[in-house]
VOPAGU-2260 file (C-alpha; in pm, 1 decimal, decimal comma):
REM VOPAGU-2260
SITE   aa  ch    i         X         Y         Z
SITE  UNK   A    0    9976,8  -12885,5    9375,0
SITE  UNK   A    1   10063,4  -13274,1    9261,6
SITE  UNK   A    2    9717,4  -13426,5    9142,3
SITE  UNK   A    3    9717,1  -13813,5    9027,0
SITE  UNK   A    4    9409,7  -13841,9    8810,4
SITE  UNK   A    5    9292,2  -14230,4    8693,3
SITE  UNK   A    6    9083,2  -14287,7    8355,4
SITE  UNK   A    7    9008,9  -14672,6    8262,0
SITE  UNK   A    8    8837,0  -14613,0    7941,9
SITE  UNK   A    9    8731,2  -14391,0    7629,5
SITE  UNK   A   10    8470,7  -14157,5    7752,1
SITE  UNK   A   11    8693,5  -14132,7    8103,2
SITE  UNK   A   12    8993,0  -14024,0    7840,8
SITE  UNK   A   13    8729,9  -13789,1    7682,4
SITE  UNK   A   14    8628,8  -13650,4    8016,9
SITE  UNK   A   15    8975,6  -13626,1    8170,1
SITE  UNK   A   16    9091,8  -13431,2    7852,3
SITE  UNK   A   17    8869,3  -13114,9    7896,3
SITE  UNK   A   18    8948,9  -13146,6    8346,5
SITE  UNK   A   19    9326,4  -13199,6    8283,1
SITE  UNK   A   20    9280,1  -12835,9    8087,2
SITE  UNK   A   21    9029,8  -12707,1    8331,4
SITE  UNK   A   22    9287,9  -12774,6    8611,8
SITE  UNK   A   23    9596,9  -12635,0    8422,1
SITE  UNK   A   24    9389,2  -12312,6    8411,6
SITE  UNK   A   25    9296,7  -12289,1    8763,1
SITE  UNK   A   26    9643,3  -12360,8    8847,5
SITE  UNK   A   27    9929,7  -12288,8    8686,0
SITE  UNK   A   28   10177,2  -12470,9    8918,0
SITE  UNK   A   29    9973,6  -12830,1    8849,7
SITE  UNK   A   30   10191,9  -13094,0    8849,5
SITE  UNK   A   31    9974,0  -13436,7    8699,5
SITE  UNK   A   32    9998,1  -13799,9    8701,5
SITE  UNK   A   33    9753,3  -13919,7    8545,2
SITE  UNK   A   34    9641,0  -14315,6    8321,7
SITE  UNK   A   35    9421,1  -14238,2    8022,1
SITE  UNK   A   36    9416,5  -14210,5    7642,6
SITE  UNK   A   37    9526,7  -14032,0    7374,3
SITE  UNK   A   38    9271,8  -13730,8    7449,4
SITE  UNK   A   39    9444,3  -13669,0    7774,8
SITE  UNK   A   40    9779,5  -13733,1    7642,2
SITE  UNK   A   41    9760,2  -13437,7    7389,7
SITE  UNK   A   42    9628,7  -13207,6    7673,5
SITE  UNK   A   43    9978,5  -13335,3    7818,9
SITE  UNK   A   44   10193,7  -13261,2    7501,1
SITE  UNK   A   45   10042,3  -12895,6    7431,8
SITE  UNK   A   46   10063,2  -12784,3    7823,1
SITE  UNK   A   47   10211,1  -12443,6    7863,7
SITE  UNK   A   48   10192,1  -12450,6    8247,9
SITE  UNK   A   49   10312,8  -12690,1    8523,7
SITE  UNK   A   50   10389,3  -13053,8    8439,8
SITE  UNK   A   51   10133,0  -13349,4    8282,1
SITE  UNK   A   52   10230,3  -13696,6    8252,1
SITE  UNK   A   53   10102,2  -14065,5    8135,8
SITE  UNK   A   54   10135,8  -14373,7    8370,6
SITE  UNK   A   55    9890,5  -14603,0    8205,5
SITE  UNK   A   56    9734,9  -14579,3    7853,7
SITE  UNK   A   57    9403,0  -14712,8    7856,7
SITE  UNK   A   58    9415,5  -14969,6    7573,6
SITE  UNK   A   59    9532,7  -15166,2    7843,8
SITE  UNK   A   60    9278,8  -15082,5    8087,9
SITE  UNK   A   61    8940,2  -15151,3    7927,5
SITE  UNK   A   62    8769,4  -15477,6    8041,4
SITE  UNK   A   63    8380,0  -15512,2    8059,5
SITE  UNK   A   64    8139,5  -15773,6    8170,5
SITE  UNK   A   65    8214,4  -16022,3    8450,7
SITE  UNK   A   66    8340,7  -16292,5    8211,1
SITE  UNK   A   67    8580,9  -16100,1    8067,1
SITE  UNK   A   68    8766,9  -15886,4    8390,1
SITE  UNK   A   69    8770,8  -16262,3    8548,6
SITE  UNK   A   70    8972,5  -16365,2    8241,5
SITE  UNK   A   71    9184,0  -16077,1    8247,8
SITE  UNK   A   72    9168,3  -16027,9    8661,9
SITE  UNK   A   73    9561,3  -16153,3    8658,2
SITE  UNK   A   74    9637,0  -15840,8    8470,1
SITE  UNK   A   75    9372,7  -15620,7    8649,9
SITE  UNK   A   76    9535,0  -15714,9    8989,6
SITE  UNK   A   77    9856,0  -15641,4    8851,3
SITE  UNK   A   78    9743,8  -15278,0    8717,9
SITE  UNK   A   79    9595,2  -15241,2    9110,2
SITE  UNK   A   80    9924,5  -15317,3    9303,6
SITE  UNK   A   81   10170,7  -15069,0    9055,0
SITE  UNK   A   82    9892,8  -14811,1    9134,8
SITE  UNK   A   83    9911,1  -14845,5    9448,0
SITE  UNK   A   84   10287,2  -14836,3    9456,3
SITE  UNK   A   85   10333,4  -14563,7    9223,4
SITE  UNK   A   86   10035,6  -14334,1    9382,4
SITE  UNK   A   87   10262,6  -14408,3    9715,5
SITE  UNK   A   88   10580,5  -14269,3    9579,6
SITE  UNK   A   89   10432,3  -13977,8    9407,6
SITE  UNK   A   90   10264,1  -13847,6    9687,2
SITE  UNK   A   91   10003,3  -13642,3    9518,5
SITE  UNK   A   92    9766,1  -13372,8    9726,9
SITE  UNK   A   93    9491,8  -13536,8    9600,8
SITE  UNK   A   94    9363,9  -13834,3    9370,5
SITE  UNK   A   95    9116,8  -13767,5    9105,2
SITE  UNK   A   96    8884,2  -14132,9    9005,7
SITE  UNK   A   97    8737,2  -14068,3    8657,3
SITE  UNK   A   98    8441,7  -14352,6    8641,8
SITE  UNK   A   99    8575,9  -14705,0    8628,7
SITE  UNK   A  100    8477,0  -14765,1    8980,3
SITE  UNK   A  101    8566,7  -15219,5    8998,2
SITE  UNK   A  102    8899,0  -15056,3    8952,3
SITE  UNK   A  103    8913,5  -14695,0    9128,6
SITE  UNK   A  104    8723,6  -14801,6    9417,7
SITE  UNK   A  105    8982,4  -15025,1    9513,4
SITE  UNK   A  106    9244,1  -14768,7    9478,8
SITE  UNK   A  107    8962,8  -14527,4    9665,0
SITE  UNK   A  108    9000,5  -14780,4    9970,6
SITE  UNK   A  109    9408,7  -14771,0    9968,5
SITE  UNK   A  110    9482,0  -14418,8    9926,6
SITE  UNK   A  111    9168,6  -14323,4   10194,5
SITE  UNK   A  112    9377,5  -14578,9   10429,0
SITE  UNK   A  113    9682,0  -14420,1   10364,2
SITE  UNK   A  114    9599,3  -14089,0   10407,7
SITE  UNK   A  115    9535,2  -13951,5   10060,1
SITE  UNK   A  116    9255,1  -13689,6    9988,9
SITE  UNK   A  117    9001,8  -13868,8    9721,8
SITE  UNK   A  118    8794,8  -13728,6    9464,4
SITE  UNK   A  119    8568,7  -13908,8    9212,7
SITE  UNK   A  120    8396,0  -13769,2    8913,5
SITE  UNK   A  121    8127,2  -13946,1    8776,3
SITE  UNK   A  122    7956,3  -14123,4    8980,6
SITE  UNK   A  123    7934,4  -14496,0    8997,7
SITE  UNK   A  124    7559,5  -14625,7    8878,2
SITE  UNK   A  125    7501,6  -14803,9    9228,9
SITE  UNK   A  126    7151,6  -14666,7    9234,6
SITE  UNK   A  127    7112,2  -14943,6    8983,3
SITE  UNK   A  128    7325,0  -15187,8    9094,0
SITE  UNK   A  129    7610,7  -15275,6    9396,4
SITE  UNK   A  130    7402,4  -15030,9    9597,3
SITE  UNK   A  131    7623,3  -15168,6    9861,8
SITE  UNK   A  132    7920,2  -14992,6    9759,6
SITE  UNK   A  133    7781,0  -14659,4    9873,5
SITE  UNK   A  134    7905,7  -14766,9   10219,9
SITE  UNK   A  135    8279,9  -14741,6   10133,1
SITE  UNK   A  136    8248,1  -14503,9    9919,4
SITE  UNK   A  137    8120,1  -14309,6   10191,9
SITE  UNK   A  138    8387,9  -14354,4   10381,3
SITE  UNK   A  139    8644,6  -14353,4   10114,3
SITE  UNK   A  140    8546,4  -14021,9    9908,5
SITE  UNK   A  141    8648,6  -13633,1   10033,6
SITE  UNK   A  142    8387,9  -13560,7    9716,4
SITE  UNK   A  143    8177,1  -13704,2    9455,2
SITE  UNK   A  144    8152,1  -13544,9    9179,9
SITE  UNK   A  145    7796,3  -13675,6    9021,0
SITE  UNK   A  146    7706,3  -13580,0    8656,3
SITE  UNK   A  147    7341,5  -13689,6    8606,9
SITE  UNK   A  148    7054,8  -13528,4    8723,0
SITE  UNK   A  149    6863,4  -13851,9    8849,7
SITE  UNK   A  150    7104,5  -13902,3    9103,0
SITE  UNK   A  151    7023,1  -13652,7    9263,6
SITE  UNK   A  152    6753,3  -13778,8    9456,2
SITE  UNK   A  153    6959,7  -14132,7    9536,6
SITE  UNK   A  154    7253,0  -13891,0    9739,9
SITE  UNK   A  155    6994,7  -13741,6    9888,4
SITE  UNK   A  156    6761,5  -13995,7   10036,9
SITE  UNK   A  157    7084,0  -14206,8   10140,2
SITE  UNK   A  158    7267,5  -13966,1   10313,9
SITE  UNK   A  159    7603,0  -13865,9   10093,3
SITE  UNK   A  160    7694,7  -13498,7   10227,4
SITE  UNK   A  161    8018,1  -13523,0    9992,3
SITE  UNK   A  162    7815,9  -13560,4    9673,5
SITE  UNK   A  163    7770,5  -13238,6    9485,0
SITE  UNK   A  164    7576,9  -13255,5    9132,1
SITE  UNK   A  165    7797,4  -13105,5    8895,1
SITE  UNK   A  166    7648,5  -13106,7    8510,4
SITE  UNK   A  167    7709,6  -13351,7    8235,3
SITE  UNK   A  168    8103,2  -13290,5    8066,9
SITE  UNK   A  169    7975,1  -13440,0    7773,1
SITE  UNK   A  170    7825,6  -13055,9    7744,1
SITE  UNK   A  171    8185,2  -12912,2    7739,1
SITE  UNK   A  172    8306,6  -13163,7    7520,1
SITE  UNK   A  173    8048,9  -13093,5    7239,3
SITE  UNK   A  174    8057,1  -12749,8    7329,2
SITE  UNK   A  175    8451,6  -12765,5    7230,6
SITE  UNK   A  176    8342,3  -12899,8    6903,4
SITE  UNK   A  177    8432,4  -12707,4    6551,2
SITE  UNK   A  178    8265,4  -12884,9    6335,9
SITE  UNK   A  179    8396,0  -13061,6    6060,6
SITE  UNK   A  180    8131,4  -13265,7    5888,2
SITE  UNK   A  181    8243,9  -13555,9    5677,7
SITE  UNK   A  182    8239,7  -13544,5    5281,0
SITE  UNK   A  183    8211,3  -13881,7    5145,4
SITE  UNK   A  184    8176,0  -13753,1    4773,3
SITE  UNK   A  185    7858,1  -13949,7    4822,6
SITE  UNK   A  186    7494,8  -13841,9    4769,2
SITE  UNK   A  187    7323,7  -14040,4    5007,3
SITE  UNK   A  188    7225,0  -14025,1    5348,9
SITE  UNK   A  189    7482,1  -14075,9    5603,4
SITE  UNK   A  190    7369,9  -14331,6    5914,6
SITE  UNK   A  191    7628,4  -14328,8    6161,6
SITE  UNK   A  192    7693,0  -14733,6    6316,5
SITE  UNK   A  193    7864,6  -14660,9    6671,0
SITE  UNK   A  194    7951,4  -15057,3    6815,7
SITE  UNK   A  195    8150,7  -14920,9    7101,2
SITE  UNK   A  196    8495,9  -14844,8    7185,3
SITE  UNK   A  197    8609,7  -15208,7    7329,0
SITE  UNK   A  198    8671,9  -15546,8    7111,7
SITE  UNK   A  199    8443,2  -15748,5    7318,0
SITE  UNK   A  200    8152,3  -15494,6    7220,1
SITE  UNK   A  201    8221,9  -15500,4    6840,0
SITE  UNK   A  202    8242,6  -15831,9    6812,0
SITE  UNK   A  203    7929,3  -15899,6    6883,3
SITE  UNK   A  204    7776,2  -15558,3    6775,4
SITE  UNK   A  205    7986,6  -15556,7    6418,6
SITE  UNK   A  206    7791,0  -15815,9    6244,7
SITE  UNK   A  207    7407,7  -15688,7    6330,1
SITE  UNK   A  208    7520,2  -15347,0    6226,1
SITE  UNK   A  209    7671,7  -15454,5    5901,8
SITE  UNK   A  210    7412,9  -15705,1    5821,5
SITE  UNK   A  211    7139,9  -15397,1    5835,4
SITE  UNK   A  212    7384,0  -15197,7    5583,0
SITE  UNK   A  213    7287,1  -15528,2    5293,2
SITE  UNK   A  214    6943,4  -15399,8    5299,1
SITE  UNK   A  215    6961,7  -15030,8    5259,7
SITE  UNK   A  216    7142,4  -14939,1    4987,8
SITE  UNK   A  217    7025,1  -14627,2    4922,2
SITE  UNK   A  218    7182,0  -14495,0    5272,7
SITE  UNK   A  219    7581,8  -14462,4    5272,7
SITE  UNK   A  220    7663,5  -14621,1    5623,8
SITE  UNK   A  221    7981,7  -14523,7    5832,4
SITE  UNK   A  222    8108,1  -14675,6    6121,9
SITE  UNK   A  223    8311,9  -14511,0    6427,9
SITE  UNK   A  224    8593,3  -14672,8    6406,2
SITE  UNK   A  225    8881,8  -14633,2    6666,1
SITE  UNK   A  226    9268,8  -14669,7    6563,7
SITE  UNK   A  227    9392,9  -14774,4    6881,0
SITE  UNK   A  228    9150,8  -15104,1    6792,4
SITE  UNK   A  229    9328,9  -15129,4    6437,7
SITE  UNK   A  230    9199,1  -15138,3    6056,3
SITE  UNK   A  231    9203,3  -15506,6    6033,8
SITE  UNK   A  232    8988,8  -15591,3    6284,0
SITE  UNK   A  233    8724,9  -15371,9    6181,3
SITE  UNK   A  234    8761,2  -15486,8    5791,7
SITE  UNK   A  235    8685,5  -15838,8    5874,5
SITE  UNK   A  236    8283,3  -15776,8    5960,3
SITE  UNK   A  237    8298,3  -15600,2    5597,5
SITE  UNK   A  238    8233,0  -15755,5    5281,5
SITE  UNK   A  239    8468,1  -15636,6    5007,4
SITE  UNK   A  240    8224,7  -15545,5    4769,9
SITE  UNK   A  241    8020,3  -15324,1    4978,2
SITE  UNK   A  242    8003,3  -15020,0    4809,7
SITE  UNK   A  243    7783,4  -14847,2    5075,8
SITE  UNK   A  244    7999,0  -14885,9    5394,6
SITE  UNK   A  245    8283,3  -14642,6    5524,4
SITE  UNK   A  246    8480,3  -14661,0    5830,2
SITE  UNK   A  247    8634,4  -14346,8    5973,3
SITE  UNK   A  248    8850,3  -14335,7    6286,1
SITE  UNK   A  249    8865,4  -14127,0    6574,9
SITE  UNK   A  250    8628,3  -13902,8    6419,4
SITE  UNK   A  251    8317,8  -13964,1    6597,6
SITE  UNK   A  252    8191,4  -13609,9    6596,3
SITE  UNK   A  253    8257,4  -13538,0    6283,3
SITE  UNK   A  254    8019,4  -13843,4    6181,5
SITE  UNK   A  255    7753,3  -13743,6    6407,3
SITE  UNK   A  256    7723,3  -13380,0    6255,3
SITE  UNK   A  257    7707,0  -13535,9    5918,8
SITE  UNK   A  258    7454,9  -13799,6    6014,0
SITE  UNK   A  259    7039,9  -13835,1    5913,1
SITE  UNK   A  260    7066,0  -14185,5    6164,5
SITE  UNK   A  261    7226,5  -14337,0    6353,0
SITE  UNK   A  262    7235,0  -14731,3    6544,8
SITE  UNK   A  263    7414,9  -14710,2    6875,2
SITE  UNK   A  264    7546,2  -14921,5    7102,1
SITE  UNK   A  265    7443,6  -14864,2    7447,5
SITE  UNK   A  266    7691,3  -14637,1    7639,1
SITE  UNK   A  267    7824,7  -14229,9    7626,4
SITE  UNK   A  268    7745,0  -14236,4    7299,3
SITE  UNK   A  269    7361,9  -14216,6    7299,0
SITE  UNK   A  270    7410,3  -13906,4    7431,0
SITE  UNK   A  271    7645,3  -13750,0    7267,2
SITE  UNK   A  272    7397,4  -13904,4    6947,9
SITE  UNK   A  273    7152,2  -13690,3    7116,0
SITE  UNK   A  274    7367,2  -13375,6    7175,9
SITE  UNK   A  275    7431,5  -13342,5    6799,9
SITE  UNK   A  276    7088,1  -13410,2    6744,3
SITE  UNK   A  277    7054,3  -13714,1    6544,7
SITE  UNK   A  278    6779,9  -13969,6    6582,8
SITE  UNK   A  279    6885,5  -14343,3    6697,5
SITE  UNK   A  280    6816,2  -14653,4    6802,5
SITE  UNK   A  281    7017,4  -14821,6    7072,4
SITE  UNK   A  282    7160,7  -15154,5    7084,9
SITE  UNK   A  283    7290,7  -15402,2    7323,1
SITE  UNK   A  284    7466,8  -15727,4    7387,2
SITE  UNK   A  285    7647,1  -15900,8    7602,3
SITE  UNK   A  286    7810,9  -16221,1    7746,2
SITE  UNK   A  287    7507,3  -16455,8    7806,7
SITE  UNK   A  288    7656,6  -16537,3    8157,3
SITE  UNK   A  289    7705,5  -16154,0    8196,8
SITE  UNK   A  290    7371,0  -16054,0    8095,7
SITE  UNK   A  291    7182,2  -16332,1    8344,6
SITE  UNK   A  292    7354,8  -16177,9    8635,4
SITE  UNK   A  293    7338,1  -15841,5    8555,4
SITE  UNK   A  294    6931,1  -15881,1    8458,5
SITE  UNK   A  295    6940,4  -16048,9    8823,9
SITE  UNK   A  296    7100,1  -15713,9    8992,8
SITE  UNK   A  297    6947,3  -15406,2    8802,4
SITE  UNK   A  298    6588,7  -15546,3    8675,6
SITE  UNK   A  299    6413,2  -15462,3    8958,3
SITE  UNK   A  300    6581,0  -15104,3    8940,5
SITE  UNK   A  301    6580,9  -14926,0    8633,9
SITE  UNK   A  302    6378,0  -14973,1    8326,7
SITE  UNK   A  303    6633,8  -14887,5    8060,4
SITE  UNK   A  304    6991,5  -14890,4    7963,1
SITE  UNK   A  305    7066,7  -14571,1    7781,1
SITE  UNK   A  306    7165,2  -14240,9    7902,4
SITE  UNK   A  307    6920,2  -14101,2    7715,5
SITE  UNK   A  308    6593,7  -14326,3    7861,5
SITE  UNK   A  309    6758,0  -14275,4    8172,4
SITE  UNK   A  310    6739,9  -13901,0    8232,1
SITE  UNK   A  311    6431,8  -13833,5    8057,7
SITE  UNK   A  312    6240,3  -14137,4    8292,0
SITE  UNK   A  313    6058,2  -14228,0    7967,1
SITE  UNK   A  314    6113,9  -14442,9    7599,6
SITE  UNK   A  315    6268,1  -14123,9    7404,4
SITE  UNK   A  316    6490,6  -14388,8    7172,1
SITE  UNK   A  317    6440,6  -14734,1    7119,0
SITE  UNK   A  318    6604,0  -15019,3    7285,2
SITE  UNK   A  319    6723,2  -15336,7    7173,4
SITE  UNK   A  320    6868,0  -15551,5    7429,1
SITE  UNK   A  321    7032,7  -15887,6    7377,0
SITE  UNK   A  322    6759,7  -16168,7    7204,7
SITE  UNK   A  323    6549,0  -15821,8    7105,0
SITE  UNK   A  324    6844,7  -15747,5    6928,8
SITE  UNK   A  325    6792,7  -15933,3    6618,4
SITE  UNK   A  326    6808,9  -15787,2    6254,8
SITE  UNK   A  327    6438,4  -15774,2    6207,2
SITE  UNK   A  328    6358,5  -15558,7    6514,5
SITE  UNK   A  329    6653,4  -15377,0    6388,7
SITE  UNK   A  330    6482,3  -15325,2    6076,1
SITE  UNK   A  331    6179,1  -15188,2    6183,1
SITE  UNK   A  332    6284,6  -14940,5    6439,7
SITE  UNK   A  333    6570,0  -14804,3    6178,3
SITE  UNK   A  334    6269,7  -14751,0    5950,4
SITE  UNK   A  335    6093,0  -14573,3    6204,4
SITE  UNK   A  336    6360,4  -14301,8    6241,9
SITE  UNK   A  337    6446,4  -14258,8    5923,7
SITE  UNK   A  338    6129,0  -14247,1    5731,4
SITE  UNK   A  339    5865,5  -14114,3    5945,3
SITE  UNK   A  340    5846,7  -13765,6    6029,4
SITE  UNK   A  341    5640,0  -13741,5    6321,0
SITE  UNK   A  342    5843,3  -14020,2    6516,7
SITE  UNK   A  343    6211,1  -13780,2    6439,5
SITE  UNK   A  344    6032,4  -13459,8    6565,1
SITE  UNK   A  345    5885,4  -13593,0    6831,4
SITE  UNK   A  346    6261,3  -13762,7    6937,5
SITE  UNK   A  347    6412,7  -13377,7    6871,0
SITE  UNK   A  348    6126,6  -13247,6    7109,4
SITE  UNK   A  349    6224,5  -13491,0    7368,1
SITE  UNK   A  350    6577,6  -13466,6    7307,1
SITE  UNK   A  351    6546,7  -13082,4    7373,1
SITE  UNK   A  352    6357,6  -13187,4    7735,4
SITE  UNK   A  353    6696,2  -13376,3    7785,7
SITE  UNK   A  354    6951,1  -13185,5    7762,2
SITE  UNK   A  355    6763,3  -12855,4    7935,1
SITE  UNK   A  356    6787,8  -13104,5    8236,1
SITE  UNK   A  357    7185,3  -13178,9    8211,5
SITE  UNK   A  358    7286,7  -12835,1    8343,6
SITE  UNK   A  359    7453,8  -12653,4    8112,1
SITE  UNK   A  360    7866,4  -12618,9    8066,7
SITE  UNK   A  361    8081,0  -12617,2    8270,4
SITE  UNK   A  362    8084,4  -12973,2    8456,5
SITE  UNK   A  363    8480,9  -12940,7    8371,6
SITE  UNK   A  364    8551,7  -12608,9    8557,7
SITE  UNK   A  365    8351,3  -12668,4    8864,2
SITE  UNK   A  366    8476,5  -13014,9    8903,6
SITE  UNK   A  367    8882,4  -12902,2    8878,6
SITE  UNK   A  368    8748,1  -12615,3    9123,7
SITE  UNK   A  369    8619,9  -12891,0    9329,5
SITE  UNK   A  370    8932,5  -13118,4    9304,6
SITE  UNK   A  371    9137,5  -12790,4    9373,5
SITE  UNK   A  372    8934,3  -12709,8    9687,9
SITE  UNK   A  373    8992,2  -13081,1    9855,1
SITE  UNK   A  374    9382,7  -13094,9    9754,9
SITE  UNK   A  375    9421,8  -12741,3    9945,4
SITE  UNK   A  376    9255,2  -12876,9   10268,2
SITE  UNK   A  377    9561,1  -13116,7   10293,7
């Protein structure tokens, strides 16, 4: 069967890796479209079995905040009508939306109206905000494929027969994991600095993160660095005699497992900080403009902003959030997980509660069987 699978960002590149191989094992004869990163694109180099091929990579994709996608909505809209066109002449048996919902809903809405057989893994947070959208998707989605347990309450009270909870594939992807911890010929402490994966995020998470490493110096700080962002952009937040600051790229993992610490930038990675067991403290900022309007739509919703706070209901990990975010509330929660005992076990202990709630591997299997299962209907 012909699948067309869309990925806007990192962890949707991450995520679409392990279901591109998921699907190629469940069916030999795949043929796959897909936009994504470099994850997915190796998947598509080492295939043994039907046929896997790039569209759109998603360096050129990745636009957060409503400042920014209004100063890039020229390119956005142009992204949206090849899509369209190119969905249209490839004619797939189904279309698989991996997160990045202001762009695959509207893609959602075209291929429903043209006939097209729609599935969507990883559900859209509109239990905390655009709660309106669950209308069209509604209408729009053959299944949703929802990976967090608090959801499932939301599907339920408002009526969404096609959602089916399916696990967390951030499971699978650890799970997939060799480790391969990091040897900085260095006896200190390692504290992993995760900014984010887009240039609007590290710009303003960069300096708060590197300002923190000028008063530790006993810790060796490393920061996950991406090389689709490029070395010089990252050295330019670093001053050049720092002698307790590493970058490493692409190796995220590998930092984690070899980490006492770590400060994270809200997103995927507080939990995958959590699945490898390292105690954190979460960080935000955005776009003033962007942050008024989004404390306007989700306030009165949710009480946090990690993954982690999320699923447990409760404040497992710190969180710093725009003005809070300052280098002397930095300071004292980063001494709180690194020097007293009783506040890291009692993050382990909750981090335990966590993931016993994500249900277990295998989001990545039963989602291609899913996807598989709405393409043969056809």
């Amino acid at each position: 069967m012909k699948y067309y699978v869309i990925a806007g960002e990192a962890s949707g590149d991450l995520h679409g890796s392990n279901l591109l191989r998921a699907l190629l094992a469940a069916d030999s004869d795949a043929n796959i479209r897909f936009w994504g990163g470099d994850l997915m694109n190796e998947v598509a180099v080492s295939a043994k079995s039907g046929s896997v091929e790039m569209v759109r990579h998603i360096r050129d994709l990745a636009f957060m905040g409503f400042v920014e996608v209004v100063s890039h909505l020229s390119l956005i809209m142009g992204n949206i009508r090849f899509c369209k066109r190119d969905i249209l002449s490839y004619n797939p048996d189904v279309v698989v939306f991996i997160d990045y919902p202001g762009f695959n809903l509207k893609i959602a809405k075209y291929t429903h109206a043209h006939g097209f057989r729609n599935v969507f893994y990883i559900s859209p947070q509109i239990w905390a905000w655009k709660k309106g959208r669950i209308h069209p998707m509604r209408r729009d989605l053959d299944r949703l494929c929802y990976i967090l347990p608090t959801e499932r309450k939301f599907y339920s009270e408002n009526t969404f027969p096609q959602a089916l909870f399916v696990g967390h594939p951030l499971l699978d992807a650890v799970s997939r994991y060799k480790s391969h911890t990091l040897d900085f010929n260095d006896e200190r402490k390692v504290i992993a600095l995760l900014p984010g994966s887009r240039k609007q995020e590290l710009r303003r998470m960069l300096p708060i993160m590197t300002e923190l490493t000028d008063r530790h110096p006993e810790y060796l700080f490393c920061i996950a660095g991406m090389n689709l962002i490029g070395e010089e952009f990252y050295k330019q937040y670093i001053k050049t005699d720092k002698s307790n600051i590493r970058i490493v790229y692409d190796r995220t993992y590998d930092l984690l497992a070899s980490s006492y610490a770590a400060v994270v930038c809200s997103g995927t990675a507080t939990l995958e900080t959590l699945l490898f067991r390292v105690p954190q403290v979460v960080c935000y900022r955005c776009n003033r403009i962007s942050a008024a309007i989004a404390r306007r739509l989700v306030a009165s919703r949710i009480k946090y902003i990690s993954l982690v706070n999320l699923i447990a209901d409760c404040g497992v990990v710190a969180e710093l959030i725009q003005n809070d975010c300052n280098l002397e509330r930095l300071e004292k929660e980063f001494a709180r997980i690194t020097s007293d005992s009783d506040v890291r076990n009692g993050m382990m202990t909750s981090y335990d509660e966590v993931i016993s709630m994500l249900g277990g591997v295998g989001a990545s299997d039963r989602t291609a069987n899913e996807i598989i299962s709405i393409a043969s209907k056809k």
